[in-house]
N, C-alpha and C positions, 0 to 999 in steps of 0.2 A: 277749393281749398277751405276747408274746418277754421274760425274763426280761432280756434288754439295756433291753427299753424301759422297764423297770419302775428297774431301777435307773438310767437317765437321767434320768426323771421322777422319780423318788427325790431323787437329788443337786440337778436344778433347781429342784424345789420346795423347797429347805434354801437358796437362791443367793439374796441380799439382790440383788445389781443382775440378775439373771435376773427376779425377781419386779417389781421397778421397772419396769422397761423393757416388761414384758407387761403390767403394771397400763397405764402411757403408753399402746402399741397401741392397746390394749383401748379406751383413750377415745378417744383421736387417731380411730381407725374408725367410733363409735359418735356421734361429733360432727356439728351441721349442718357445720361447715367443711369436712369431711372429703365431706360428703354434696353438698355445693356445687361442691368440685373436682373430684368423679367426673360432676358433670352439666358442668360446665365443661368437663371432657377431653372427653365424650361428646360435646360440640357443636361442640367442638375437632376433631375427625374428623371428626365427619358436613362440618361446612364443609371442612376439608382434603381432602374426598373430592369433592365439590363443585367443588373448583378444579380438581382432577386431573383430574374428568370435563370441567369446561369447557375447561381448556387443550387437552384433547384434541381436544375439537370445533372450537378456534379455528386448533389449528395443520390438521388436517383441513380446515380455511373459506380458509386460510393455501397449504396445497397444490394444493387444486383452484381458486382463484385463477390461483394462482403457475404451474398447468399452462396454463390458458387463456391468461395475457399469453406463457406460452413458446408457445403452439401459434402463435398469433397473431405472435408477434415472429420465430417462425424459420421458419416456411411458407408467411409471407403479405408483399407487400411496401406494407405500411404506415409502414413506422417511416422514412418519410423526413423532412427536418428542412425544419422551416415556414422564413422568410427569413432573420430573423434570427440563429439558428444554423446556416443556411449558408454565412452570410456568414461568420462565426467560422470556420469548420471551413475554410472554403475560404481563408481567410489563416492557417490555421494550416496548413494542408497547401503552402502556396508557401513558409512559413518553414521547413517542414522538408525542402522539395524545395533551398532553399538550403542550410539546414547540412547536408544529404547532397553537393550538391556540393562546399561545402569541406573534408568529408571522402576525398572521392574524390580533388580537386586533388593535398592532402599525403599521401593515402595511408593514409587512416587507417579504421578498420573501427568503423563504426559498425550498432548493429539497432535493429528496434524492439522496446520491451517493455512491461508489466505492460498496459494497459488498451489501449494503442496498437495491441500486438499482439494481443489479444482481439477488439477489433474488427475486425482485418482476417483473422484465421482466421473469424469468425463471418461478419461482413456485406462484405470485400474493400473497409472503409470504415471510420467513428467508430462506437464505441458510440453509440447515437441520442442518449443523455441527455450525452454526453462535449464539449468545447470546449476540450480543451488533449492536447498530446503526449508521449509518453516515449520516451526512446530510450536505450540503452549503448552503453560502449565498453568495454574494456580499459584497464586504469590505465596501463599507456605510452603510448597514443595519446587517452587521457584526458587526462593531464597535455600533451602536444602542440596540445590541442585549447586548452585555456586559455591557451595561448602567444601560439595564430596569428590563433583570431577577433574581436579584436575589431580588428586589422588588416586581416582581411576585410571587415569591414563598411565602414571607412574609406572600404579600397579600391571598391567598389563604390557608394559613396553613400550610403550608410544608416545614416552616425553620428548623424542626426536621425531616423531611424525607431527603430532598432534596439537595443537596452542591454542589456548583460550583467549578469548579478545572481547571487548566491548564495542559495539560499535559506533561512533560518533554520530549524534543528534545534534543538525544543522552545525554552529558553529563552537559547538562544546568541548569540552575537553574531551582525547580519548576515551577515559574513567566511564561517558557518560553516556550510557545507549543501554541495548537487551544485550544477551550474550551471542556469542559467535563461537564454536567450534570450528577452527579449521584448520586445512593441511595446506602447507605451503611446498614448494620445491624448493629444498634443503633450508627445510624450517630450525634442523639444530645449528644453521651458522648466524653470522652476522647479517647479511647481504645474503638474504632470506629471498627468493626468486617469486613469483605472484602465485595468487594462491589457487589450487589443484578443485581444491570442492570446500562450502561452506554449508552449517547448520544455522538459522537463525532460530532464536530460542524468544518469545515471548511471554510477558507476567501479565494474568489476569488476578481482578479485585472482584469481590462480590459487595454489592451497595447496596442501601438500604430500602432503593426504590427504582422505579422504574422510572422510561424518561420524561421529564419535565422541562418547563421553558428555564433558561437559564442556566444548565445544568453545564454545555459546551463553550460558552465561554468563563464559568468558575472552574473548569476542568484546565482551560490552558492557563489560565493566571496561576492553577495549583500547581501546575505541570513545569510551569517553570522554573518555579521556587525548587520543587523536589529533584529537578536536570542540575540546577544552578546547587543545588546542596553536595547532591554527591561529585559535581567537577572538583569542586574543592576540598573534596577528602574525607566529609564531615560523615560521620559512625553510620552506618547505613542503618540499624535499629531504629535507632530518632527520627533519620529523614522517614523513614516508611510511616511511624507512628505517626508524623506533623500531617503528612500527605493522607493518611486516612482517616486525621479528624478533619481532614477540613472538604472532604468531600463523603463525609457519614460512611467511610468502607469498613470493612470484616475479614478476619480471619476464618470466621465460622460461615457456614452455610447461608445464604438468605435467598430469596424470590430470584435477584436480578445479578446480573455479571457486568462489568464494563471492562473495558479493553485499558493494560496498565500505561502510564505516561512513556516508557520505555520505547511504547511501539508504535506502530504506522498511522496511527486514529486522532484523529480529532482535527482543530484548524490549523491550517498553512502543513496538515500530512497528507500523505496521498489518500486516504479512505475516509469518511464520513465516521465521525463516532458515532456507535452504536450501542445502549443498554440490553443486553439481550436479557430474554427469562430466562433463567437458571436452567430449565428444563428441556431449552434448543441443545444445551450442551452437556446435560449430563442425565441419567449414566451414559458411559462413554459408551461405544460400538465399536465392531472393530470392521475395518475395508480394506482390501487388498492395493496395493502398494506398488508395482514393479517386483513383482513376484513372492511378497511379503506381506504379513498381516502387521497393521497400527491400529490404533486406535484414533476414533475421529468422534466428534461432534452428534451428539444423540438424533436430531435430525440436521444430521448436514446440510441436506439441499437448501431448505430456505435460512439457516447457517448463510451460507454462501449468499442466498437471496439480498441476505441484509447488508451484503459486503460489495455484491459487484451486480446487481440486481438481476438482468437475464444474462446468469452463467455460460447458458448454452452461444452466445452470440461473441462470437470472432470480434476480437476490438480491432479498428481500422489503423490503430497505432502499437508494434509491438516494440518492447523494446529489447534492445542487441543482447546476447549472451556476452556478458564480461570475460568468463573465464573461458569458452571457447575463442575467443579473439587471443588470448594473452600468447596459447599454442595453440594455435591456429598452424603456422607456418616451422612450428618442431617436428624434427626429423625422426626425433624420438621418445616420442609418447606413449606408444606402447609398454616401452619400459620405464620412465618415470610412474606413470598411473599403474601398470599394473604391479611395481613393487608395493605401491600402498595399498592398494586392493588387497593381496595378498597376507601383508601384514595384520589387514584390521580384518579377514575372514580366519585369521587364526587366532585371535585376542578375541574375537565373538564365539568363536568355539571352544572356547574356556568357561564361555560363562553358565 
């Protein structure tokens, strides 16, 4: 023993609470309690090593699943849609062949996007489990869009098929979301029956830049303010103006696009905000549809990239068709859907 250790052990052994504190140890270690919690920790691991290994086997059981329904759902053609969801998909595909052409009439640029456009780079159709649409615009030909249609509809005869809605963001007023086209069963009464097919319409902004630190959380503090402006009624001109000084947006053309507070992006929505370059998304292109041309996202695919990141991969969670559930168990569907099919293939052949 080093002449250092001797006089530390020296000094220590002289030390009232040096002595204390090693007497405490000394029992605290020599204790059943002590002797209980190290079997406890020890069985605390062995079972925490236990779940480690089974999660692995379960996300392993999770993969090679997840491979088979992708081998099956991208090489094989099974995923077509039994009657009932055809029915759906095919009145949702004649209400979106109209508000494309009242886009076209006024001039206005509409695409498809998030789930709408996934289906139609994967299958040139609906995702199999899918029964409603998305599409964008740009915030000037957005706000033109809520001017003209529900004029269009008028004009065409479809103020009893047809209604326009907002859709509620979290706990906001109705007022306060993107737009919604859709047909309800006996949408011209009171006690309006659930709704047959929907369009969801989202507003993009073009910004000054591209992305930077900071940018998503001044996005939802702005985002709030301009939800919380229009619940309450206030001139939609202003709020648009307040909401795009204070996150530097444009009317005019520039580099970058971000996705508007209206829709699915940013914190506590289901999608990652995203700044894309102007250039992913325009000029626009056009891609086949479920039997129909639209126009999509200049380069769709990494579009999509930046949305759901490997498109091509089956998620292990899908979630339920709303609207096939609602008539699911109607005896008569064929005839509720196909009178509106009907109706909006002859209001499209007008135009």
């Amino acid at each position: 023993m080093g002449i250092k250790q001797k006089v530390s052990d020296l000094i220590l052994n002289h030390s009232s609470s040096y002595l204390y504190y090693k007497n405490r140890y000394e029992k605290i270690i020599s204790s059943k309690e002590f002797k209980d919690y190290k079997k406890l920790k020890k069985d605390f691991n062995e079972l925490k090593a236990q779940h480690e290994e089974f999660k692995i086997l379960a996300i392993n059981h999770l993969e090679s699943s997840n491979f088979l329904l992708k081998t099956l759902y991208l090489d094989y053609d099974i995923n077509k849609p039994r009657p009932l969801l055809s029915l759906i998909q095919s009145l949702s595909t004649e209400l979106l062949v109209f508000i494309n052409n009242v886009c076209e009439k006024h001039d206005l640029a509409m695409w498809l996007d998030y789930g709408t456009l996934l289906g139609a780079i994967r299958h040139e159709n609906f995702v199999p489990w899918d029964d409603s649409v998305d599409i964008s615009m740009m915030r000037e030909d957005y706000l033109k869009f809520m001017n003209i249609i529900s004029e269009e509809i008028e004009n065409h005869g479809l103020e009893n098929t047809l209604k326009v809605e907002y859709k509620p963001i979290a706990n906001k007023s109705e007022e306060c979301g993107f737009i919604q086209v859709l047909i309800k069963d006996g949408i011209d009464n009171e006690n309006a029956g659930p709704v047959l097919s929907e369009v969801n319409i989202f507003p993009y902004d073009y910004i000054s830049h591209g992305p930077k630190s900071g940018t998503n959380k001044k996005y939802a503090g702005i985002r709030d303010i301009f939800l919380k402006n229009i619940s309450e009624g206030k001139d939609m001109k202003e709020t648009v103006n307040q909401y795009y000084e204070g996150l530097s947006l444009s009317f005019d053309s520039t580099d970058f696009i971000i996705p508007g507070p209206e829709g699915k992006c940013g914190i506590d929505r289901p999608y990652k905000l995203n700044i894309y370059k102007a250039e992913l998304i325009f000029p626009l292109r056009e891609i086949e549809f479920n039997g129909h041309c639209f126009k999509c996202p200049n380069d769709s695919k990494n579009f999509l990239k930046k949305i759901y990141k490997d498109y091509l991969t089956i998620p292990v969670k899908v979630h339920k068709n709303k609207i096939v559930n609602s008539f699911r168990y109607n005896e008569n569907n064929d005839e509720i859907f196909g009178e509106c099919i009907n109706k909006l293939k002859e209001a499209n052949a007008k135009f």
